[in-house]
C-alpha positions in Angstrom: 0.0 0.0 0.0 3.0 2.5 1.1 4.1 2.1 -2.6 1.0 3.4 -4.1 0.8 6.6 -2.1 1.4 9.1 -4.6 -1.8 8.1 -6.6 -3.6 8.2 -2.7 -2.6 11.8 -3.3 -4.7 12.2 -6.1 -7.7 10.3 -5.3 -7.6 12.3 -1.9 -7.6 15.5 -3.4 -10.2 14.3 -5.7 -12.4 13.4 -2.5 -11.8 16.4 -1.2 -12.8 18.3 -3.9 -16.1 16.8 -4.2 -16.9 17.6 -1.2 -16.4 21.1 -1.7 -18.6 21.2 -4.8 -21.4 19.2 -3.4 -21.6 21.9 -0.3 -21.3 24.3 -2.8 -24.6 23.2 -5.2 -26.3 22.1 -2.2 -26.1 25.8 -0.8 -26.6 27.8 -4.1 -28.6 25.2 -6.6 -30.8 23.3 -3.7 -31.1 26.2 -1.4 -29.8 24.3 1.7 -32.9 22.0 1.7 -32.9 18.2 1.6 -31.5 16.4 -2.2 -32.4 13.6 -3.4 -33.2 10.8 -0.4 -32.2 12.7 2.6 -35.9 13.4 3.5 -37.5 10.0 2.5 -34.4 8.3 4.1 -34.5 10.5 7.2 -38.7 9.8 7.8 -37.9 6.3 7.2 -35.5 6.1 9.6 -37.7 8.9 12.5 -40.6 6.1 12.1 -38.5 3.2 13.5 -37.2 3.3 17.0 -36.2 1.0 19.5 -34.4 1.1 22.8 -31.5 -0.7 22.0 -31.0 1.3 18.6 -31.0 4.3 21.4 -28.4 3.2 23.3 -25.8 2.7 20.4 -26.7 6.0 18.9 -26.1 7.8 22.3 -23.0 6.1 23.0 -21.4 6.6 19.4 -22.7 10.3 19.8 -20.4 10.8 22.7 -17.6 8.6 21.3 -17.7 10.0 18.0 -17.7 13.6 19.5 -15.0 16.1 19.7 -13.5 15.5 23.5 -13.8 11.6 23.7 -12.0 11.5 19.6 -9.3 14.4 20.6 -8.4 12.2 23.8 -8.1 9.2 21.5 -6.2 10.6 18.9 -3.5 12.4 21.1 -2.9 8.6 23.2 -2.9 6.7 20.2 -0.1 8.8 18.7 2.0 8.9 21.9 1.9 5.4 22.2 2.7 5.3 18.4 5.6 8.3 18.8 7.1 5.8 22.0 7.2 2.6 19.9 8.9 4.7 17.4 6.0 4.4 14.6 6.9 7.5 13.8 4.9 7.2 10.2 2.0 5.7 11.8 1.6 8.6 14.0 2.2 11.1 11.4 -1.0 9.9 9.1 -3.7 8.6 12.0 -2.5 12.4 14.4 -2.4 14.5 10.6 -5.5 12.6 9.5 -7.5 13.4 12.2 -6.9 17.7 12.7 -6.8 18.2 8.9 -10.3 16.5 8.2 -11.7 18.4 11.5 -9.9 21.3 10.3 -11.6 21.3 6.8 -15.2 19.8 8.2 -15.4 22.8 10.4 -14.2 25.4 7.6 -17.0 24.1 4.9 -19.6 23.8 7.8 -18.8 27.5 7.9 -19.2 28.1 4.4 -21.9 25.9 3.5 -23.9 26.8 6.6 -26.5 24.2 6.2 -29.5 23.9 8.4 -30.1 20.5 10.4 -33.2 18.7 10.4 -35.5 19.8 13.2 -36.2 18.0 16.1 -32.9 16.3 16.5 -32.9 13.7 19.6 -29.3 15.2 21.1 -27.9 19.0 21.4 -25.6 20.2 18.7 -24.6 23.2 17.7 -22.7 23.3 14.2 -24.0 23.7 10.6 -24.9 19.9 9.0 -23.0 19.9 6.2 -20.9 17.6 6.3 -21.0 15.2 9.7 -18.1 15.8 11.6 -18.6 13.1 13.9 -18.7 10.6 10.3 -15.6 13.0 9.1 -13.7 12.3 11.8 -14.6 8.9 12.1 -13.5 7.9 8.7 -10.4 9.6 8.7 -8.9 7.8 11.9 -10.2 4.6 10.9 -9.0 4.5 7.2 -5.4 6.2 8.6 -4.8 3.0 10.7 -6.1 0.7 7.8 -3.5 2.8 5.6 -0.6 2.8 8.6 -2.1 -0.8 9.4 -3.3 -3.2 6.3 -4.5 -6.1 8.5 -7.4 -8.2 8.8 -8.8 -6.0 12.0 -7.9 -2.6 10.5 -10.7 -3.4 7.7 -13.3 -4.7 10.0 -12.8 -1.9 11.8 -13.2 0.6 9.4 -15.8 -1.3 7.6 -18.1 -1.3 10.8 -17.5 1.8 12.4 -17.8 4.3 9.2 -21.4 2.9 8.4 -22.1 2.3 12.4 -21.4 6.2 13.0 -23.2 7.3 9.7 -26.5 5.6 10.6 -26.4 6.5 14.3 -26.5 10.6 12.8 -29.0 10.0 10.9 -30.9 7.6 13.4 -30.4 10.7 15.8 -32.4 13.4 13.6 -29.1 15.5 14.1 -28.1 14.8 9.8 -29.5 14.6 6.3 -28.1 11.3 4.4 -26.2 13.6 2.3 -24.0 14.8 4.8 -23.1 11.6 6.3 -21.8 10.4 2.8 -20.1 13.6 2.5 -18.2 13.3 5.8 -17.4 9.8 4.8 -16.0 10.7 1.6 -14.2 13.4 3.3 -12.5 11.7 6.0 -11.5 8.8 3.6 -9.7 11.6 1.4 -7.8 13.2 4.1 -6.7 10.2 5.0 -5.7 9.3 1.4 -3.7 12.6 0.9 -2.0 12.8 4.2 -0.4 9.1 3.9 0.4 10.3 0.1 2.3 13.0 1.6 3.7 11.6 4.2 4.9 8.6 2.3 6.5 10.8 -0.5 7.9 13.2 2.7 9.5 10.9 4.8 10.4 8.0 2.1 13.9 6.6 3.0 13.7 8.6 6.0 11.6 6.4 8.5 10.6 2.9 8.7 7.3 1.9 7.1 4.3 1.7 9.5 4.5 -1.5 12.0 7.7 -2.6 10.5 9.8 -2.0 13.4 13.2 -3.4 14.4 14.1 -6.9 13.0 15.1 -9.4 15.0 19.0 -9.2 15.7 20.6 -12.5 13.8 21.5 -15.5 15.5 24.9 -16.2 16.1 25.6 -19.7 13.4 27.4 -22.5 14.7 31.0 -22.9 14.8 33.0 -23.6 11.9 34.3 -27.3 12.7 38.2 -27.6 11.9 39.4 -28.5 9.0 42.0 -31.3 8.0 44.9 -28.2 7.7 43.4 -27.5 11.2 43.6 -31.1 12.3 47.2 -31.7 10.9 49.0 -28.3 11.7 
């Protein structure tokens, strides 16, 4: 994966810029209201509630939120920075304040209305979902830093996981879930490109680490010159 960064790069900035020009026809072509299937989607999903459905919203609306994701980031880098996965750390920490860094700037700009009668307090624009933004980009920058077996379950569940729960939640349109997703996948994307094409033949790839020191082989036995001298 390191090896294909610089096209990462490009599909990134492609992501990004998407993004930018969806917010920008939903606020001047579509006036800032609902596109497409966010209101069918959204009654759909306001018509089926369950207790248990609740509970997972609220608790990925907490741990999808600004404090309890900030907290993560900053001891998942340590850790990373003191077992010398100094690449790792770069993409997951630089992942995670660029995409909030941009999410909150096009919020701004957009400045698109949330649904009413959302079931938890916010108080941001919609457009896009940071907690989805922030989300993807910290999940796909360990699949990037980590390509394992976990790294794409984990992306592959929470991503959707904290989409729906926004949406479950009344606090998002459908739109600006996919948006953050797409956002926070192309942050990721553009800061490993970076980072890879930075610090190439500087650091040690991600989770490579320091091989084991070689064994000591066995004695050479002596030789008849040896035996004889």
């Amino acid at each position: 994966m390191i090896g294909r960064l610089p096209s990462a790069v490009f599909l990134g900035a492609i992501g990004i810029a998407s993004v930018l020009i969806t917010g920008f026809g939903i606020a001047t072509a579509a006036g800032n209201l609902p596109v497409g299937p966010d209101q069918g989607w959204l009654d759909m999903v306001a018509a089926h509630r369950h207790p248990v459905a609740d509970a997972i919203a609220g608790f990925l609306n907490v741990a999808g939120g600004t404090v309890v994701m900030t907290i993560a980031t900053v001891v998942v880098v340590v850790v990373l920075l003191s077992l010398r996965e100094l690449r790792a750390a770069l993409i997951i920490g630089l992942s995670v304040v660029l995409s909030s860094a941009l999410s909150s700037l096009i919020k701004a700009v957009v400045s698109r209305p949330r649904p009413v009668d959302g079931l938890v307090d916010v108080t941001s624009q919609s457009f896009p979902s940071g907690h989805v933004t922030t989300a993807a980009a910290i999940t796909v920058a360990v699949l990037i830093a980590y390509p394992r077996v976990w790294s794409w379950v984990l992306a592959c569940t929470w991503i959707p996981l904290m989409a729906l729960s926004r949406n479950y939640l009344l606090v998002h349109w459908l739109s600006d879930v996919i948006a953050g997703a797409v956002l926070g996948v192309s942050v990721a994307l553009l800061v490993s490109g970076i980072v890879g094409v930075l610090l190439k033949d500087r650091l040690p790839d991600p989770g490579s680490g320091p091989g084991p020191e070689p064994r000591p082989g066995p004695e050479p036995r002596p030789g008849p010159a040896t035996i004889f001298r």
